[in-house]
C-alpha positions, 0 to 999 in steps of 0.5 A: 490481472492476477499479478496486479492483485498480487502487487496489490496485496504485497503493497499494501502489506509494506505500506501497512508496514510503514503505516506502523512505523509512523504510528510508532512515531505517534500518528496513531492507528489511522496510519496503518490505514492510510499506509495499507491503501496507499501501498496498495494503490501507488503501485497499481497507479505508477503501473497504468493500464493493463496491457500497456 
């Protein structure tokens, strides 16, 4: 459990990365947002169940 909360958290830092990027590109601010919670959740999703 501890390492997915830690690949959460470390995907949502890069993809707030990205999201900052984008924003640069003129998005706006929701994609620092949307960055962070796709960063955070891909990782877990391509992931699947624990255990598995």
């Amino acid at each position: 459990m501890g390492k997915r909360i830690m690949i959460a958290v470390v995907g949502a830092g890069i993809g707030s990365l990205v999201g900052l990027l984008v924003s640069f590109l003129g998005a706006g601010n929701p994609a620092l947002i949307v960055g962070a919670i796709a960063g955070a959740v891909i990782p877990l999703v391509v992931l699947g169940q624990p255990g598995k």
